[in-house]
PDB file of N, CA, C, O and CB in Angstrom:
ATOM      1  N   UNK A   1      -0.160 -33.932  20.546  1.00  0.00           N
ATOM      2  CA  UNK A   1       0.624 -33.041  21.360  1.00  0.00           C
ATOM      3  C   UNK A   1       1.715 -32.334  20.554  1.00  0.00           C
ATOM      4  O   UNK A   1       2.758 -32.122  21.173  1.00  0.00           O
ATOM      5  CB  UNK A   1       1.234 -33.804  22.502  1.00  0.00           C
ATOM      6  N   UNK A   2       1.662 -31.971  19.401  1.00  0.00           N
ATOM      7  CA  UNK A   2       2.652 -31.349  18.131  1.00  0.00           C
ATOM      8  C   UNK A   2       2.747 -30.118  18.847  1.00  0.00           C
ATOM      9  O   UNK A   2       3.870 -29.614  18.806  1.00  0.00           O
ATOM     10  CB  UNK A   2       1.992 -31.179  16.348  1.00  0.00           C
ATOM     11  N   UNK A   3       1.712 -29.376  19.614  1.00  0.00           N
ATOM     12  CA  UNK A   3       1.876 -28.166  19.800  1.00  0.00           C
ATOM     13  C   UNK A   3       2.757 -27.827  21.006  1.00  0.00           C
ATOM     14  O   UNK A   3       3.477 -26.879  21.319  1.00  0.00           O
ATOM     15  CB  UNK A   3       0.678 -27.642  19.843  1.00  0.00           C
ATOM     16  N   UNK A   4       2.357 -29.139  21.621  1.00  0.00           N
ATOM     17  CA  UNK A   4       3.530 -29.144  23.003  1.00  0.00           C
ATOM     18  C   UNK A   4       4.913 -29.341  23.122  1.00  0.00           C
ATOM     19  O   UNK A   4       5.802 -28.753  23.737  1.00  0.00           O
ATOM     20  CB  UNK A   4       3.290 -30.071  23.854  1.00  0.00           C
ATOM     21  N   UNK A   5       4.865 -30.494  22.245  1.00  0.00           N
ATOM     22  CA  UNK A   5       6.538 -31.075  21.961  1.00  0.00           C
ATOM     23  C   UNK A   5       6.762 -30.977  20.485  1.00  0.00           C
ATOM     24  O   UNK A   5       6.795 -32.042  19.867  1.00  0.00           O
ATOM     25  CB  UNK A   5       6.851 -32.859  22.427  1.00  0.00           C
ATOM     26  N   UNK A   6       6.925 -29.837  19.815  1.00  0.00           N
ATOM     27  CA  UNK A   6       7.897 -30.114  18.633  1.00  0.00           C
ATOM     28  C   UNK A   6       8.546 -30.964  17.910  1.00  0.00           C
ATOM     29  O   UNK A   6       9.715 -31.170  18.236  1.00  0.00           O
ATOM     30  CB  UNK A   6       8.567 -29.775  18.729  1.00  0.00           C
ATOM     31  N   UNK A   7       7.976 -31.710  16.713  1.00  0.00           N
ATOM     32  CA  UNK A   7       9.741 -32.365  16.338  1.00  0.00           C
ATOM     33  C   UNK A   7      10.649 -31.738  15.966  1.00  0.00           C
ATOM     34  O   UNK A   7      10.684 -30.712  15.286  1.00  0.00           O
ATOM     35  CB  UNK A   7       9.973 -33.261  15.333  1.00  0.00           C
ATOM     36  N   UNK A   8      12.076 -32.838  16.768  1.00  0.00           N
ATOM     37  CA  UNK A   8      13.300 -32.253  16.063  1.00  0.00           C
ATOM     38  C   UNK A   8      13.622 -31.390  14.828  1.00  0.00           C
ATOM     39  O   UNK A   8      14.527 -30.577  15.013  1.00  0.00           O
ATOM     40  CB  UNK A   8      13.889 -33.136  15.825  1.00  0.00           C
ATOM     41  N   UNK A   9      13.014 -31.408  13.506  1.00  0.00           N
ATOM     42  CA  UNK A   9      13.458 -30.642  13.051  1.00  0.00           C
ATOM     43  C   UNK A   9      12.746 -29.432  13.078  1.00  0.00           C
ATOM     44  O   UNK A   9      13.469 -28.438  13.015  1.00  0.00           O
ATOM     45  CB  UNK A   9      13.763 -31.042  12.146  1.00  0.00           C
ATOM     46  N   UNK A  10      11.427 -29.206  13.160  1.00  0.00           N
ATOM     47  CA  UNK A  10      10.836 -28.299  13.305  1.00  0.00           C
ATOM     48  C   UNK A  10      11.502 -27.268  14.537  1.00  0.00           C
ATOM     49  O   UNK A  10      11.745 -26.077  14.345  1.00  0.00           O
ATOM     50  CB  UNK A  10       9.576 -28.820  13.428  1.00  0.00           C
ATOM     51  N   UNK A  11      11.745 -28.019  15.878  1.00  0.00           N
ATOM     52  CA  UNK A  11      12.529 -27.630  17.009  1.00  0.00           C
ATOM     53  C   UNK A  11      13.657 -26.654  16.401  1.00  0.00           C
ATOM     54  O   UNK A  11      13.540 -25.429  16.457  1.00  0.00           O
ATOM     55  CB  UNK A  11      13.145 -28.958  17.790  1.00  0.00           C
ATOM     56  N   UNK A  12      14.815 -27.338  15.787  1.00  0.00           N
ATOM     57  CA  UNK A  12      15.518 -26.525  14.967  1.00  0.00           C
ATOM     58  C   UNK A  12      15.197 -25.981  14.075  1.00  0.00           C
ATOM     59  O   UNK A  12      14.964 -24.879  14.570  1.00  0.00           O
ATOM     60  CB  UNK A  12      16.254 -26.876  14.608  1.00  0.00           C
ATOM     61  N   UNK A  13      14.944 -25.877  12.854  1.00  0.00           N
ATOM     62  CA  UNK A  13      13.951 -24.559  12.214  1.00  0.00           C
ATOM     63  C   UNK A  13      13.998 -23.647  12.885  1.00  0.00           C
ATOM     64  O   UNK A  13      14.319 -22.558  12.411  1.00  0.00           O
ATOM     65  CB  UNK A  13      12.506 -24.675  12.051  1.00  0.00           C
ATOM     66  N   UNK A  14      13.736 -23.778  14.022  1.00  0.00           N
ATOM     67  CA  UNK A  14      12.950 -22.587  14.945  1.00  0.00           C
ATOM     68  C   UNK A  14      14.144 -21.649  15.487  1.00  0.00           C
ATOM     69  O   UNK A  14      14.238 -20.421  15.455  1.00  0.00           O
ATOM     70  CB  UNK A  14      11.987 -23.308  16.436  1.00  0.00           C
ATOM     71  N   UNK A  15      14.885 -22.466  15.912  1.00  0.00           N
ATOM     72  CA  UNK A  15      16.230 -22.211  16.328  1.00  0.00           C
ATOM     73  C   UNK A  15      16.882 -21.549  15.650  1.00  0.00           C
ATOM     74  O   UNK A  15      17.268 -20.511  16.188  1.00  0.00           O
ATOM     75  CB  UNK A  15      16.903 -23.113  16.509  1.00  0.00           C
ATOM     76  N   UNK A  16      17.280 -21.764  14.338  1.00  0.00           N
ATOM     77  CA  UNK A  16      18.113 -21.695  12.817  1.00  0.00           C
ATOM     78  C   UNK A  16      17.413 -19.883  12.437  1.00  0.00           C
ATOM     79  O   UNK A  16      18.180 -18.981  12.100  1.00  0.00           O
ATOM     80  CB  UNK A  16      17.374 -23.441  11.252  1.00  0.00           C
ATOM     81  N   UNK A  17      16.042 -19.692  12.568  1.00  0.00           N
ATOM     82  CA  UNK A  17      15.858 -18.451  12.055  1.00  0.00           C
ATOM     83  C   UNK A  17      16.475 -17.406  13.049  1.00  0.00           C
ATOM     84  O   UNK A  17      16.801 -17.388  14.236  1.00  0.00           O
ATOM     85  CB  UNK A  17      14.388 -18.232  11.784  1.00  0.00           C
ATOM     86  N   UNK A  18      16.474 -16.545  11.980  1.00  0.00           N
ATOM     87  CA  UNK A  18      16.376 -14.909  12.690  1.00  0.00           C
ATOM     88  C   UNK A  18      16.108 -14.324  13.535  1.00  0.00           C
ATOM     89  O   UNK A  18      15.046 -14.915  13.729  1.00  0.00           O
ATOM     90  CB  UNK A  18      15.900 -14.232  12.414  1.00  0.00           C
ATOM     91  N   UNK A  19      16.138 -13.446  14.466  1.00  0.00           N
ATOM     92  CA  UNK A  19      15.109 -12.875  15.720  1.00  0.00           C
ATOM     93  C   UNK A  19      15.648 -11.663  15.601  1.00  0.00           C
ATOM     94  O   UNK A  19      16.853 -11.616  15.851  1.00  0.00           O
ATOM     95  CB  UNK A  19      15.158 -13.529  17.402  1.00  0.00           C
ATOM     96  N   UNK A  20      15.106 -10.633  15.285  1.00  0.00           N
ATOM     97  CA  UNK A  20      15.612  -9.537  15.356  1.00  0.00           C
ATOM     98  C   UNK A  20      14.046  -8.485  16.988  1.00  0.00           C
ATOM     99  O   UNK A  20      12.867  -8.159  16.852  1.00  0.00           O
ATOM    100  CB  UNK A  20      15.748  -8.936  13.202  1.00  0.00           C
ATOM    101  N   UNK A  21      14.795  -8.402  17.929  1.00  0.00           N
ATOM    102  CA  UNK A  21      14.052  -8.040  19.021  1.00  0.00           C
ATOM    103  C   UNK A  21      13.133  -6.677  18.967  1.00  0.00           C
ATOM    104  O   UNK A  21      12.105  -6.451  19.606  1.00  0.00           O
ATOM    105  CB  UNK A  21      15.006  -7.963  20.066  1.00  0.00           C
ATOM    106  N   UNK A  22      13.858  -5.775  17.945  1.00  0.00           N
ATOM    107  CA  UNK A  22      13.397  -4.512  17.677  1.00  0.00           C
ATOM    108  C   UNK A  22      12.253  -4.757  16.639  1.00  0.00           C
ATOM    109  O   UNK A  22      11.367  -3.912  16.772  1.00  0.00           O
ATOM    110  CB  UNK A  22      14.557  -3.562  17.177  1.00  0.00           C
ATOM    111  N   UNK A  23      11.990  -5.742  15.560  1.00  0.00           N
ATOM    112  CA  UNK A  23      11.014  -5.914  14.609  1.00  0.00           C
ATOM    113  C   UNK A  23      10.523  -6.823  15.005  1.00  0.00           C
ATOM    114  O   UNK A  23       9.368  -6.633  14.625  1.00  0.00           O
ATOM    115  CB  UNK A  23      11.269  -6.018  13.387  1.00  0.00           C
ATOM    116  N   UNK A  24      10.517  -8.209  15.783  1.00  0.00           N
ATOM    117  CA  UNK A  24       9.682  -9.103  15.917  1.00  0.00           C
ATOM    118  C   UNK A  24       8.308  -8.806  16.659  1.00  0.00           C
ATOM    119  O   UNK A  24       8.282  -7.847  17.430  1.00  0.00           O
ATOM    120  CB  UNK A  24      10.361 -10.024  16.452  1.00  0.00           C
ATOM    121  N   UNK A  25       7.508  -9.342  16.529  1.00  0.00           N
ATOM    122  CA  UNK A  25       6.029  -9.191  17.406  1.00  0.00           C
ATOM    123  C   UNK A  25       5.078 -10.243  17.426  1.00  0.00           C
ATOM    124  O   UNK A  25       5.367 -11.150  16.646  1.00  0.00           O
ATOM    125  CB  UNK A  25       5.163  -8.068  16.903  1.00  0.00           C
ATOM    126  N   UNK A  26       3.996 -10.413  18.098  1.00  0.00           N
ATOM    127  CA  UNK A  26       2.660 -11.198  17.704  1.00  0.00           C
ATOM    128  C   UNK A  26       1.660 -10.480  17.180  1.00  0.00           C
ATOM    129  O   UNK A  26       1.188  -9.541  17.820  1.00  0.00           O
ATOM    130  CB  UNK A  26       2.038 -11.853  18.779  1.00  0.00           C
ATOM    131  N   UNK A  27       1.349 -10.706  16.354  1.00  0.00           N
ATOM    132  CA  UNK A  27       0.060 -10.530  15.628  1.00  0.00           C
ATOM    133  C   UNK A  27      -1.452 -11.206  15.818  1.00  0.00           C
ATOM    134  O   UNK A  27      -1.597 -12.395  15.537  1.00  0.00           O
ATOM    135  CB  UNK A  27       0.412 -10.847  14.449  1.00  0.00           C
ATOM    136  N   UNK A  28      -2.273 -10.625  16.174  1.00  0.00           N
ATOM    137  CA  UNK A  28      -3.645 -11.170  16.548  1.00  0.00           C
ATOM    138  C   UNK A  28      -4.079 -11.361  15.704  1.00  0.00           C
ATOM    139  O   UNK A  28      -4.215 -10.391  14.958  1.00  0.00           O
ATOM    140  CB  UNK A  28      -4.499 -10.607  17.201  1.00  0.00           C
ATOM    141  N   UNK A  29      -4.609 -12.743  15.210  1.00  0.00           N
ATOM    142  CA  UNK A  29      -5.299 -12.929  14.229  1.00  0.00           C
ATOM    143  C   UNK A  29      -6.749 -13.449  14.237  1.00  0.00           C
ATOM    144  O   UNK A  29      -7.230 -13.124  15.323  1.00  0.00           O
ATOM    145  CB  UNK A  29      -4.609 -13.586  13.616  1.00  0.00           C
ATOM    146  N   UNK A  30      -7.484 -13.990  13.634  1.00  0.00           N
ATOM    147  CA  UNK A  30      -8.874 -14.311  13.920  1.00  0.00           C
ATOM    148  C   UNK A  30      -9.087 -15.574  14.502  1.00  0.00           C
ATOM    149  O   UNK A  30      -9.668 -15.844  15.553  1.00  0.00           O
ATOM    150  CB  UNK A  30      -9.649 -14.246  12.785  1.00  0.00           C
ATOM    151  N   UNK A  31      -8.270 -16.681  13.272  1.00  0.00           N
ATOM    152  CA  UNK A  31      -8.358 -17.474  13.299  1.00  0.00           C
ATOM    153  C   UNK A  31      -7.334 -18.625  13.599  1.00  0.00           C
ATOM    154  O   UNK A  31      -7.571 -19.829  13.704  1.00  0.00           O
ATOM    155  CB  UNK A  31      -8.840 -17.332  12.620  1.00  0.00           C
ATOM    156  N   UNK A  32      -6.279 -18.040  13.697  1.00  0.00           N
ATOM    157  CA  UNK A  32      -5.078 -18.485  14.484  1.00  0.00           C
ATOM    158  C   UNK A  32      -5.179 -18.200  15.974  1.00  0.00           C
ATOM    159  O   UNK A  32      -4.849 -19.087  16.762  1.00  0.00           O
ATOM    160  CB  UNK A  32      -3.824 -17.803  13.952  1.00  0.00           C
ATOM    161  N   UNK A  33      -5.553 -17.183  16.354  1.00  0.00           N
ATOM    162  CA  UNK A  33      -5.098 -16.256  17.870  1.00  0.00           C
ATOM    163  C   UNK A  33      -4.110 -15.649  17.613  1.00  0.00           C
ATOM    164  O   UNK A  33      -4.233 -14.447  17.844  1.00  0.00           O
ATOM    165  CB  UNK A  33      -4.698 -16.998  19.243  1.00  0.00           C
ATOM    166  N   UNK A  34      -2.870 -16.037  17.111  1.00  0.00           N
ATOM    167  CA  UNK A  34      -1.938 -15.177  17.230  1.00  0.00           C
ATOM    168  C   UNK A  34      -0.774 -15.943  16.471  1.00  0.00           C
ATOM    169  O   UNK A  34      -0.597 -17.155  16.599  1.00  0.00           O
ATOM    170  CB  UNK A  34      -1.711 -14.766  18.708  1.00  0.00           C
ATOM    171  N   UNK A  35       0.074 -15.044  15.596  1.00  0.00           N
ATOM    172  CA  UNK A  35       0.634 -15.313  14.545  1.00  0.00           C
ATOM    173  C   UNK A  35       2.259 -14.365  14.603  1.00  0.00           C
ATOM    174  O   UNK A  35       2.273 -13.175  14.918  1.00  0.00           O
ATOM    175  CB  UNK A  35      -0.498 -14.963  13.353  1.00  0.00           C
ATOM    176  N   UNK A  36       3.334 -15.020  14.301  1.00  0.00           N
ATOM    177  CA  UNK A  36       4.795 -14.209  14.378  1.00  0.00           C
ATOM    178  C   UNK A  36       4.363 -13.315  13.130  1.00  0.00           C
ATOM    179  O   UNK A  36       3.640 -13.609  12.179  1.00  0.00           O
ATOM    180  CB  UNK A  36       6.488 -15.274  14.131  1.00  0.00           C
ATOM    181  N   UNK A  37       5.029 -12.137  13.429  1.00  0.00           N
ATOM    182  CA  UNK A  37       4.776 -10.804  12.905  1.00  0.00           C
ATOM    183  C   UNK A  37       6.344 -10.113  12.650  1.00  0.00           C
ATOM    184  O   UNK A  37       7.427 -10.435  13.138  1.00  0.00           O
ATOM    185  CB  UNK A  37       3.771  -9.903  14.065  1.00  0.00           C
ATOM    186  N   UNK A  38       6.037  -9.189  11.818  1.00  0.00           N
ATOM    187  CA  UNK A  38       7.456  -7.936  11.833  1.00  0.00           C
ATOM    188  C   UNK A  38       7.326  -7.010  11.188  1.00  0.00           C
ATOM    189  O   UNK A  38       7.040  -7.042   9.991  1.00  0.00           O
ATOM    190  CB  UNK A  38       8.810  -8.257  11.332  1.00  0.00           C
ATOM    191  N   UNK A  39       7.579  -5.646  12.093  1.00  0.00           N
ATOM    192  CA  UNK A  39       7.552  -4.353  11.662  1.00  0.00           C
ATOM    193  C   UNK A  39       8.291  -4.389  10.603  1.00  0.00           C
ATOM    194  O   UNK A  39       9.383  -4.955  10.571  1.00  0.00           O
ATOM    195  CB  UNK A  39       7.944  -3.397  12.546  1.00  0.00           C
ATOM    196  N   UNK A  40       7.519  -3.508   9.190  1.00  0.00           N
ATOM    197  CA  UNK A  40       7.632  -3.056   8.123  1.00  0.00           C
ATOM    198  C   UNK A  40       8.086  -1.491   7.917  1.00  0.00           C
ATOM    199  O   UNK A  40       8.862  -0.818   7.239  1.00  0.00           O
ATOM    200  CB  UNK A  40       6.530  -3.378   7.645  1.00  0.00           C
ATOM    201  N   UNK A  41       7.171  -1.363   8.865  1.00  0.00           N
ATOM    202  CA  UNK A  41       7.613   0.560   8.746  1.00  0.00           C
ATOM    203  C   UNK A  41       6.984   1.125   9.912  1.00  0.00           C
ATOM    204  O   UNK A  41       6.193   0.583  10.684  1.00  0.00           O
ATOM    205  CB  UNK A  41       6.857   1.604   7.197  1.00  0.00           C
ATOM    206  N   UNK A  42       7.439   2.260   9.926  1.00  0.00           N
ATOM    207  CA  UNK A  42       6.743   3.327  11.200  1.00  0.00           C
ATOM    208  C   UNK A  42       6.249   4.671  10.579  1.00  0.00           C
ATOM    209  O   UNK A  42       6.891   5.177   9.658  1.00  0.00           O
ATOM    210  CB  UNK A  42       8.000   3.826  12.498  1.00  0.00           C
ATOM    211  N   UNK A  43       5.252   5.189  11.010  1.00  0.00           N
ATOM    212  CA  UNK A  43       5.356   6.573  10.834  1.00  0.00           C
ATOM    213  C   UNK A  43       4.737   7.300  11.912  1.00  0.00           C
ATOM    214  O   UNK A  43       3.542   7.500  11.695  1.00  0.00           O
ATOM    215  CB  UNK A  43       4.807   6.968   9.608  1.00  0.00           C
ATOM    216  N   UNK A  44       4.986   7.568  12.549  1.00  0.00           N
ATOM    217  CA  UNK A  44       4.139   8.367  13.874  1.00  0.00           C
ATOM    218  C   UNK A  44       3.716   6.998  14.725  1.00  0.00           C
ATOM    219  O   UNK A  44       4.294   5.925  14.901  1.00  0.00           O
ATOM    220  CB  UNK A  44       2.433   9.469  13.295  1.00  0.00           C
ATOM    221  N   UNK A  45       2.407   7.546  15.182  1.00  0.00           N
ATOM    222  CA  UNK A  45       2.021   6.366  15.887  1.00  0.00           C
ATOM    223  C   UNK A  45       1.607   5.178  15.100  1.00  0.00           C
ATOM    224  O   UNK A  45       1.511   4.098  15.684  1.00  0.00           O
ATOM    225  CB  UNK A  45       0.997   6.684  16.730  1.00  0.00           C
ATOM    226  N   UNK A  46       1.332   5.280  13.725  1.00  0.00           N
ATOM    227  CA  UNK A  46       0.734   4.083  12.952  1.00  0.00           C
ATOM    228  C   UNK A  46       2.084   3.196  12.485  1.00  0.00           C
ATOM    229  O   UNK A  46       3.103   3.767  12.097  1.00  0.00           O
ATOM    230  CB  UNK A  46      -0.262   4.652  11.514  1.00  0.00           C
ATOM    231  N   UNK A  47       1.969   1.707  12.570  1.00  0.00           N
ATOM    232  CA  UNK A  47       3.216   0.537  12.660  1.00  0.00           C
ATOM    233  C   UNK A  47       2.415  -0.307  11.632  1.00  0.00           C
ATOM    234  O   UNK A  47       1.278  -0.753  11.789  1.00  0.00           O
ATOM    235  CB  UNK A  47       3.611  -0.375  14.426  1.00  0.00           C
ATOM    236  N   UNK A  48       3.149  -0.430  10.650  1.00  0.00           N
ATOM    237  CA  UNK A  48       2.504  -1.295   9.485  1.00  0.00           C
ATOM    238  C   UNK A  48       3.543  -2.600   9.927  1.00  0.00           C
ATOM    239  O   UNK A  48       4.735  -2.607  10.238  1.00  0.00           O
ATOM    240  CB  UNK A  48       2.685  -0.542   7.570  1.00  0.00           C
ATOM    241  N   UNK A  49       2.615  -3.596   9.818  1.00  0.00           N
ATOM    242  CA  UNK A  49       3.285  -4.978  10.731  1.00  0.00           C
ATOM    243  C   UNK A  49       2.975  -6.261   9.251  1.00  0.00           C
ATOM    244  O   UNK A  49       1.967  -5.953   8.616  1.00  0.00           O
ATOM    245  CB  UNK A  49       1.959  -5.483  12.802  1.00  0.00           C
ATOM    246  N   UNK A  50       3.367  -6.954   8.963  1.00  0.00           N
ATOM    247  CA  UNK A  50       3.966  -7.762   8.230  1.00  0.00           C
ATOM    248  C   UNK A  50       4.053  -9.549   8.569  1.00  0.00           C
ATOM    249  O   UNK A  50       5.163 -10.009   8.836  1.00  0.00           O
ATOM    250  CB  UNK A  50       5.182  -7.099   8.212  1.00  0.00           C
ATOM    251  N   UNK A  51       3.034 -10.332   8.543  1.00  0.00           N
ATOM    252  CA  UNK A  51       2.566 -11.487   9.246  1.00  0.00           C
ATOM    253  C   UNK A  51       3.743 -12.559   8.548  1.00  0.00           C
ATOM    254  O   UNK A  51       4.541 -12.247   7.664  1.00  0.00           O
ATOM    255  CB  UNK A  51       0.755 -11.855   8.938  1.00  0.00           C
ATOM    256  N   UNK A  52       3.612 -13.880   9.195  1.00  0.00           N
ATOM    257  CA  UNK A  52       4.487 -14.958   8.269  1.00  0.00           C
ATOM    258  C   UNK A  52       3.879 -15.631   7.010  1.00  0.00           C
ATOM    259  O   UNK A  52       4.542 -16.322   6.236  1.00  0.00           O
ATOM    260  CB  UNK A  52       4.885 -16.176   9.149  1.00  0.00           C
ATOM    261  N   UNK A  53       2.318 -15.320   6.854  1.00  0.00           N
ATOM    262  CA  UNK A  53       1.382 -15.593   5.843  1.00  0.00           C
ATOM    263  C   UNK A  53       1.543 -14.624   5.372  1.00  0.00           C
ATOM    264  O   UNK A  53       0.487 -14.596   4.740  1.00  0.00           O
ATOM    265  CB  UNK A  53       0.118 -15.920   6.025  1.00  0.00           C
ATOM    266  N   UNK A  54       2.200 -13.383   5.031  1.00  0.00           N
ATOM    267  CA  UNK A  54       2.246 -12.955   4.481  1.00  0.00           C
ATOM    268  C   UNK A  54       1.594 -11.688   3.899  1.00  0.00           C
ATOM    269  O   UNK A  54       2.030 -11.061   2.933  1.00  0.00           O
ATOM    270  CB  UNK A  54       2.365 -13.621   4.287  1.00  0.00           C
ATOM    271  N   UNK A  55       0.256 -11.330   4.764  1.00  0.00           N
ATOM    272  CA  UNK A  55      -0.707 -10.292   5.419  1.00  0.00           C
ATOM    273  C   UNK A  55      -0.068  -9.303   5.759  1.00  0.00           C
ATOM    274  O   UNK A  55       0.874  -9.450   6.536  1.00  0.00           O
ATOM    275  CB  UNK A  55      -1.427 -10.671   6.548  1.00  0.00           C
ATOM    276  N   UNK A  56      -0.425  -7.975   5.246  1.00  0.00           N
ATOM    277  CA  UNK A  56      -0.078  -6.722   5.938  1.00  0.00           C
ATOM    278  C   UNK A  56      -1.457  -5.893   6.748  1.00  0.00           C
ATOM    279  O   UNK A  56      -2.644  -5.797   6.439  1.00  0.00           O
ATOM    280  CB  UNK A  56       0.608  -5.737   4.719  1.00  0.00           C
ATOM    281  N   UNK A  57      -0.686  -5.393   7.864  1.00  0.00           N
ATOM    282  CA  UNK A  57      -1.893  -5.311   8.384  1.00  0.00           C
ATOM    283  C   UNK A  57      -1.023  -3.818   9.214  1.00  0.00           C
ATOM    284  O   UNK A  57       0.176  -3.551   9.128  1.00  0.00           O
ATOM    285  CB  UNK A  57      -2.637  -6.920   9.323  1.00  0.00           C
ATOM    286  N   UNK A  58      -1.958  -3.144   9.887  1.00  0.00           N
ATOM    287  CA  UNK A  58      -1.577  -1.991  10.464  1.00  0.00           C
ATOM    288  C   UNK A  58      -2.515  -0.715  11.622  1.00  0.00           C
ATOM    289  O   UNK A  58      -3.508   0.004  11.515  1.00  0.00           O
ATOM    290  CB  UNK A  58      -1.201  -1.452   9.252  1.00  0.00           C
ATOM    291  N   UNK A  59      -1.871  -0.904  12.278  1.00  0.00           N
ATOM    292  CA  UNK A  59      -2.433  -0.016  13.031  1.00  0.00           C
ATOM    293  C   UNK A  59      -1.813   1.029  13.663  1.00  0.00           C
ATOM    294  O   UNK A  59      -2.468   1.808  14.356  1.00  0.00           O
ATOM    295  CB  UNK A  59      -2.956  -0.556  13.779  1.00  0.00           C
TER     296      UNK A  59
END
Protein backbone atom coordinates (compact mmCIF):
# COMPACT_ATOMS: atom_id res chain seq x y z
CA UNK A 1 0.00 0.00 0.00
CA UNK A 2 3.23 2.56 -0.64
CA UNK A 3 1.03 4.09 -3.16
CA UNK A 4 -1.71 4.78 -0.73
CA UNK A 5 0.03 5.78 2.41
CA UNK A 6 3.36 7.36 1.87
CA UNK A 7 6.20 7.23 4.25
CA UNK A 8 6.99 10.00 6.37
CA UNK A 9 9.73 11.10 4.65
CA UNK A 10 8.76 10.64 1.29
CA UNK A 11 5.30 12.45 2.63
CA UNK A 12 7.59 15.39 3.28
CA UNK A 13 9.77 15.42 0.26
CA UNK A 14 6.67 16.01 -1.29
CA UNK A 15 5.76 18.77 0.79
CA UNK A 16 9.41 20.45 0.89
CA UNK A 17 9.36 20.84 -3.12
CA UNK A 18 8.32 23.55 -5.30
CA UNK A 19 4.88 23.99 -7.00
CA UNK A 20 4.84 26.54 -9.24
CA UNK A 21 0.81 26.42 -10.60
CA UNK A 22 1.53 28.19 -13.92
CA UNK A 23 4.37 25.39 -15.01
CA UNK A 24 3.34 22.34 -13.21
CA UNK A 25 1.34 19.55 -15.16
CA UNK A 26 0.82 15.69 -15.74
CA UNK A 27 2.37 14.11 -18.31
CA UNK A 28 1.00 10.90 -20.00
CA UNK A 29 3.26 8.45 -20.21
CA UNK A 30 3.22 4.83 -21.51
CA UNK A 31 4.35 3.14 -18.95
CA UNK A 32 3.83 5.00 -15.88
CA UNK A 33 0.20 6.52 -16.86
CA UNK A 34 1.15 9.60 -15.79
CA UNK A 35 4.18 11.40 -14.61
CA UNK A 36 4.82 15.27 -12.82
CA UNK A 37 5.78 17.44 -15.68
CA UNK A 38 6.83 21.31 -16.33
CA UNK A 39 6.51 23.72 -18.98
CA UNK A 40 9.81 24.54 -20.62
CA UNK A 41 8.69 26.90 -23.20
CA UNK A 42 5.77 28.10 -25.31
CA UNK A 43 5.46 29.15 -28.69
CA UNK A 44 2.05 29.47 -30.17
CA UNK A 45 0.04 26.61 -29.61
CA UNK A 46 3.04 24.07 -29.33
CA UNK A 47 4.20 23.64 -25.17
CA UNK A 48 7.45 21.83 -24.91
CA UNK A 49 6.87 20.05 -21.41
CA UNK A 50 9.81 18.70 -19.41
CA UNK A 51 9.13 15.23 -17.32
CA UNK A 52 10.86 14.40 -13.71
CA UNK A 53 12.85 11.58 -15.70
CA UNK A 54 13.95 13.92 -17.40
CA UNK A 55 12.21 13.44 -21.07
CA UNK A 56 11.29 16.25 -23.22
CA UNK A 57 8.43 15.85 -24.93
CA UNK A 58 5.98 18.31 -26.77
CA UNK A 59 3.06 19.00 -28.26
Amino acid sequence: MPFLAPPDKGRIEGMNKPYDIKRSCWVKDEKEGFIAGENQSEHGDQVTMKTITNKLGGK
